[in-house]
C-alpha positions as CSV (number, residue, x, y, z in Angstrom):
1,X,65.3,114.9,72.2
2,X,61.9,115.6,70.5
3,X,59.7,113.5,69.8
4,X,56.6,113.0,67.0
5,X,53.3,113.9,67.5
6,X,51.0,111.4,66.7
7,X,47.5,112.0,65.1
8,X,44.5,110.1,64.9
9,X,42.3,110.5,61.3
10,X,39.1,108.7,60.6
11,X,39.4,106.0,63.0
12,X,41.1,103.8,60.7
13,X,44.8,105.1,60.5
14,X,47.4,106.7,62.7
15,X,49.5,109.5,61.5
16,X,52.9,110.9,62.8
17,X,53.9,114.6,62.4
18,X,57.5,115.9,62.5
19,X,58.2,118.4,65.0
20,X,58.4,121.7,64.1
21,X,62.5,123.5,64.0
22,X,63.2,125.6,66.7
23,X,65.4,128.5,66.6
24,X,68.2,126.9,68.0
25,X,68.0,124.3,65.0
26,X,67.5,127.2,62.2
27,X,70.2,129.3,63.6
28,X,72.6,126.0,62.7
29,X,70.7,125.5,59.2
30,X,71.4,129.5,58.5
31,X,75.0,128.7,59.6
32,X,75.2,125.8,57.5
33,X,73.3,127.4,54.2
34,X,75.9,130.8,54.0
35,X,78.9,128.4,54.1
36,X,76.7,127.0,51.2
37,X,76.0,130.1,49.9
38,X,79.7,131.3,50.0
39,X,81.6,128.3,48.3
40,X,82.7,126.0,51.4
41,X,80.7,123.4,50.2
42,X,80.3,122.5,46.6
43,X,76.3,121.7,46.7
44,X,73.9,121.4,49.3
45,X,73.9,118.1,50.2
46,X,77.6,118.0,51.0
47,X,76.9,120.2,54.0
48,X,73.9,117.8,55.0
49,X,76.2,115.5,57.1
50,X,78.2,117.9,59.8
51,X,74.4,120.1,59.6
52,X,72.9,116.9,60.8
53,X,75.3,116.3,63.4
54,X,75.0,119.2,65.1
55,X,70.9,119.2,65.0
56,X,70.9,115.8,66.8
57,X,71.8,117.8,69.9
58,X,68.1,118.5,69.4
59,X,66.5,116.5,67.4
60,X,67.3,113.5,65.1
61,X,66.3,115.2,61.7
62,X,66.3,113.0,58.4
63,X,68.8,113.7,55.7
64,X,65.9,114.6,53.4
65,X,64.3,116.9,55.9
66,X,68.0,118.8,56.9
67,X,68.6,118.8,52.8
68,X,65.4,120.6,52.0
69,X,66.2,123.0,54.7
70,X,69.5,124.1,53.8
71,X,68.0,124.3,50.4
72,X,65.4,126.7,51.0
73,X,67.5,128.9,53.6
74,X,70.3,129.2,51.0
75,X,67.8,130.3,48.2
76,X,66.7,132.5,50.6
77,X,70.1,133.9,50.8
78,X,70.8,134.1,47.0
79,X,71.3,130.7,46.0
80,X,70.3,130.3,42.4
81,X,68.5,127.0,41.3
82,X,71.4,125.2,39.9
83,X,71.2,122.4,37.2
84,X,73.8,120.5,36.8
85,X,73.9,119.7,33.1
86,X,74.8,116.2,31.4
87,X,78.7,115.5,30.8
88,X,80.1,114.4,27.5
89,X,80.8,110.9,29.0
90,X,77.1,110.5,30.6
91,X,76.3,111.5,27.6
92,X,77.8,108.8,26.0
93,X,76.1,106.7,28.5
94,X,72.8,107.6,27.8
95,X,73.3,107.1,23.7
96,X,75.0,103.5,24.4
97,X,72.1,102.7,26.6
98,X,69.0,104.0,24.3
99,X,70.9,102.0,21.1
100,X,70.4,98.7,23.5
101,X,67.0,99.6,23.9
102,X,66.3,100.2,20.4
103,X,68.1,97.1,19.7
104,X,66.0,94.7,21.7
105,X,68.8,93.8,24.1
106,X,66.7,95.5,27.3
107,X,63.0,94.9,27.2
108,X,61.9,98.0,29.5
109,X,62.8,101.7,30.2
110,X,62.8,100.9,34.2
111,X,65.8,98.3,33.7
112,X,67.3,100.7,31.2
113,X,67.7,103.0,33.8
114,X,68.2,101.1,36.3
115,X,71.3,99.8,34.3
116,X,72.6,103.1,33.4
117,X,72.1,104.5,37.1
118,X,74.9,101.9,37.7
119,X,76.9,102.6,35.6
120,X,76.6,106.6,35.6
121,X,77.5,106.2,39.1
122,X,80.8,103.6,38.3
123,X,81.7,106.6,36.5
124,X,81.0,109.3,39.0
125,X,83.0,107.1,41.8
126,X,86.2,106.6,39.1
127,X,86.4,110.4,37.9
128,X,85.5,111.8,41.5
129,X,87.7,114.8,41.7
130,X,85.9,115.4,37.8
131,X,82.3,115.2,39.0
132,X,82.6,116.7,42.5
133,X,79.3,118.8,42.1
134,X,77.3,116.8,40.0
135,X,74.5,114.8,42.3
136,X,73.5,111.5,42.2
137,X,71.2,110.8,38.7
138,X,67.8,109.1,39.9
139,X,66.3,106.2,37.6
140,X,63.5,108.7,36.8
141,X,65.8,111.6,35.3
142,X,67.5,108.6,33.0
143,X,64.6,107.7,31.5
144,X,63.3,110.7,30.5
145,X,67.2,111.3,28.9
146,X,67.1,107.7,27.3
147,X,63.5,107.9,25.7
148,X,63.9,111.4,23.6
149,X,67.2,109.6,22.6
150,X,65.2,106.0,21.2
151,X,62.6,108.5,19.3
152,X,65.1,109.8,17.5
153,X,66.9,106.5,16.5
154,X,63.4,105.9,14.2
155,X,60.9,104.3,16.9
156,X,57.5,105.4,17.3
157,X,57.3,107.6,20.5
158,X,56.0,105.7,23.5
159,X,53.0,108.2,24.7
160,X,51.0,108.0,21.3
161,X,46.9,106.2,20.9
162,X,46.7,103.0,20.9
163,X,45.3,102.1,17.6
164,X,42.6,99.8,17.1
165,X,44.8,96.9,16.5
166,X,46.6,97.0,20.1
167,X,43.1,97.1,21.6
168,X,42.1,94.4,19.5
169,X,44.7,92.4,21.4
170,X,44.4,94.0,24.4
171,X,40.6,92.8,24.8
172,X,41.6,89.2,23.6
173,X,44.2,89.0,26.3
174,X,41.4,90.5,28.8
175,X,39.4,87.6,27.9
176,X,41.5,84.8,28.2
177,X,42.7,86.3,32.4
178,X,38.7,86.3,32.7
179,X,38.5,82.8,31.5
180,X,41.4,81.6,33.8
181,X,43.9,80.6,31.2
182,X,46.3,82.8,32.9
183,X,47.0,82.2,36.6
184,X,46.9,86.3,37.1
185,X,46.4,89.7,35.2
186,X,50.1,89.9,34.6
187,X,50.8,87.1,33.2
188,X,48.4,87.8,30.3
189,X,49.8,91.3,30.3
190,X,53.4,89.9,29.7
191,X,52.2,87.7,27.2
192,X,50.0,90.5,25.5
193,X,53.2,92.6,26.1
194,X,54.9,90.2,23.8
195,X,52.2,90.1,21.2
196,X,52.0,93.9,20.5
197,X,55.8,94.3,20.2
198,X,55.7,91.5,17.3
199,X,52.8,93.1,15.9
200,X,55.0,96.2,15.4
201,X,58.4,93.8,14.4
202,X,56.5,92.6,11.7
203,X,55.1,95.9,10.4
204,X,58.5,97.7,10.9
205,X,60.5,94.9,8.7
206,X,57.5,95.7,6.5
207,X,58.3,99.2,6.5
208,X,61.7,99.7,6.4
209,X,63.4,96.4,5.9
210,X,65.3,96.0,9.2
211,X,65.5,92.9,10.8
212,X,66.4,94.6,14.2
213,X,63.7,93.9,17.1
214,X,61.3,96.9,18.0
215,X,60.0,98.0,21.5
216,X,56.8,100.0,21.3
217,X,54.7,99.3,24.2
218,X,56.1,98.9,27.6
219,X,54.9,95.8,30.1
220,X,53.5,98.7,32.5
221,X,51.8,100.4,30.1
222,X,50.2,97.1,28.5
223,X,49.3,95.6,32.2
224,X,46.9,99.4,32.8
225,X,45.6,98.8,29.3
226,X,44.4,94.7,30.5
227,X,43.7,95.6,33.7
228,X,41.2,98.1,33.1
229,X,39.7,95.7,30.4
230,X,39.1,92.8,32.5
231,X,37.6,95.2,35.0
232,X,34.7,96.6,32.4
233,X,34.5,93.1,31.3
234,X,34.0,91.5,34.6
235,X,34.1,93.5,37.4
236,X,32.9,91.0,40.2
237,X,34.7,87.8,38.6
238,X,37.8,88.4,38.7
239,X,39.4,85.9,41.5
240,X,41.4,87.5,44.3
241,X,44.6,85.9,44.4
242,X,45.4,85.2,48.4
243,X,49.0,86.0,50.0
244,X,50.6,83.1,50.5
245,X,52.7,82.5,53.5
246,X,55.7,83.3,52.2
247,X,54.3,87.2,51.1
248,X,52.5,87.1,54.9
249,X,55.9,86.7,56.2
250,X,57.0,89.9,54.7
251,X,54.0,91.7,55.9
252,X,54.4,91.2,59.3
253,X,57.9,92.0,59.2
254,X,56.8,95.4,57.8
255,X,54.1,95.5,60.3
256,X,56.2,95.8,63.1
257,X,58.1,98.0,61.1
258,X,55.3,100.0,61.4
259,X,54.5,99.8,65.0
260,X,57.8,101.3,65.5
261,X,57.5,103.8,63.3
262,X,54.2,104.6,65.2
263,X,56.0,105.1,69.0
264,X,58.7,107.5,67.3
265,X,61.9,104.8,66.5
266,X,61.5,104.6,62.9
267,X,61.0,107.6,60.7
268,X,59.5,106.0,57.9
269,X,55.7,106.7,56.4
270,X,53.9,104.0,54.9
271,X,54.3,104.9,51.5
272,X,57.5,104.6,51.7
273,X,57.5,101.3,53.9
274,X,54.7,99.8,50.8
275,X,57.1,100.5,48.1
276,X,59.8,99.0,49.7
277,X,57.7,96.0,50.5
278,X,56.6,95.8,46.9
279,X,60.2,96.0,45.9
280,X,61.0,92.8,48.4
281,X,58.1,90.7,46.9
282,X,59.1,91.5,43.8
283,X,62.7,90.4,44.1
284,X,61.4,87.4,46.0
285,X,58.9,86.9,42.6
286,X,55.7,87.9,43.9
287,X,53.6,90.9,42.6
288,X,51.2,93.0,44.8
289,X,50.4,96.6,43.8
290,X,51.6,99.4,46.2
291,X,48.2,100.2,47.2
292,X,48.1,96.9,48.2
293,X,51.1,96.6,50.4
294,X,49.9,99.3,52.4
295,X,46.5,97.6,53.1
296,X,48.2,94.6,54.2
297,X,51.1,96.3,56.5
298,X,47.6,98.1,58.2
299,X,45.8,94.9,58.7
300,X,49.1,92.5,59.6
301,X,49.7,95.8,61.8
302,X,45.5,95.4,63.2
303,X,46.0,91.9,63.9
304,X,49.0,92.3,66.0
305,X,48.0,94.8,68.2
306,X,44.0,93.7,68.7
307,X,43.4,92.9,72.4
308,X,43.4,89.3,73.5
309,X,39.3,88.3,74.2
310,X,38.3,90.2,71.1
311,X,37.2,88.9,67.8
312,X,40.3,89.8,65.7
313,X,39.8,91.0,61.8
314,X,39.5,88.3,59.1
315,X,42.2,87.6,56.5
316,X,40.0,88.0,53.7
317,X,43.0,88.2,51.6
């Protein structure tokens, strides 16, 4: 079986590189993409699984990596680009799901889609003979359905200036995190958050005389806003909040994690091992920033493999 080449960049980070497909390995993709090609399998990714099977005589590919090859061999053969287009009843979804948001029952467009990912794919597993072709809908591609859909139910579109007001609030908010009223930068940005959306409740009731909640600013799109503020305002007093021993824990789990990713038994980059990490703090309540996660799976990863005798790096953190 092969096996990763590993790479060493700056000193400071060790990379892995996939091995490159041999001929015996394409010869089974451009087996596997003509059956595509041809109708034997509805879409791509159904032929990923026996592809894959085969390959591991020779190397254990990913499913991404055997799916983006069959991909570009059968568009090589004459495969068109194919977009699979919304159904009437995901549709449906996607209206019932923008109404809630316009409504005020969900607060963000990342648990909007999250909620009707769920239940998109309820549907897909209840109908499946119906929606045999049609691939899985990712969190990102629902959002970008729902918002179009909340613009046109009479809310102000999400990407517009922020007027002077919002910044108004935005630097007050930026002030009081400086000034420690706030134990971090998000909580002022949740309760900023908050404070722009009434802002615009009281000035759409104004407006058109509906007592319906309004959504206009997103707690993702406030937190860059306060963030950035607190940063021209005080760039070298903000405090650093330390990882507490419960978010340490987690690191060195994905630390070794990463050591084994590094001798070839885990095929998973960083990236992908920091954003599930901030997904697990997140569930377990804490916040850290991707970029951050990474940093710490690196050091955690530093401090486990320094040589006994030496001075080890300091958890400045």
């Amino acid at each position: 079986m092969c096996a990763p080449r590993v790479l060493e960049q700056d000193r400071s980070e060790t990379l892995t590189q996939a091995p490159q497909w041999t001929e015996q390995e394409l010869r089974i993709v451009d087996r596997h993409a003509r059956r595509v090609v041809s109708g034997r399998y509805s879409h791509a990714k159904a032929a990923v699984p026996r592809c894959r099977a085969e390959l591991k005589r020779f190397c254990d590919r990913t499913p991404g990596a055997v799916h983006h090859a069959l991909l570009l061999r059968a568009r090589m053969l004459g495969r068109p680009r194919i977009l699979v287009r919304w159904t009437t009843a995901e549709k449906n979804l996607l209206d019932r799901f923008a109404q809630a948001v316009a409504d005020g029952r969900i607060e963000t467009a990342r648990e909007a889609g999250r909620q009707c990912q769920e239940a998109t794919r309820r549907l897909h597993r209840r109908w499946p003979a119906r929606y045999a072709g049609v691939p899985d809908r990712s969190v990102y591609t629902i959002q970008h359905e729902i918002w179009p859909r909340v613009a046109r139910l009479g809310l102000r579109w999400f990407n517009s200036h922020w007027s002077s007001q919002e910044r108004g609030l935005v630097d007050r908010y930026a002030r009081l995190a400086i000034a420690h009223r706030y134990p971090d930068t998000r909580a002022a940005a949740r309760a900023c958050c908050k404070a722009i959306n009434r802002l615009h409740d009281s000035q759409d009731r104004r407006r058109t005389g509906r007592c319906r909640p309004v959504l206009v600013r997103t707690l993702g799109a406030v937190y860059d806003q306060v963030f950035d503020r607190t940063r021209e305002l005080a760039p070298h007093r903000l405090p650093h909040r330390r990882w507490t021993a419960a978010e340490i824990r987690v690191a060195k789990r994905w630390a070794r994690k990463y050591a084994r990713h590094l001798r070839g038994r885990l095929r998973m980059n960083r990236s992908t091992m920091a954003q599930l990490m901030q997904a697990e703090l997140d569930r377990k309540g804490y916040y850290r920033t991707v970029p951050a996660c990474a940093h710490e799976i690196i050091r955690r990863y530093r401090l486990m493999t320094a040589p006994r005798g030496q001075p080890q790096p300091t958890a400045h953190r």
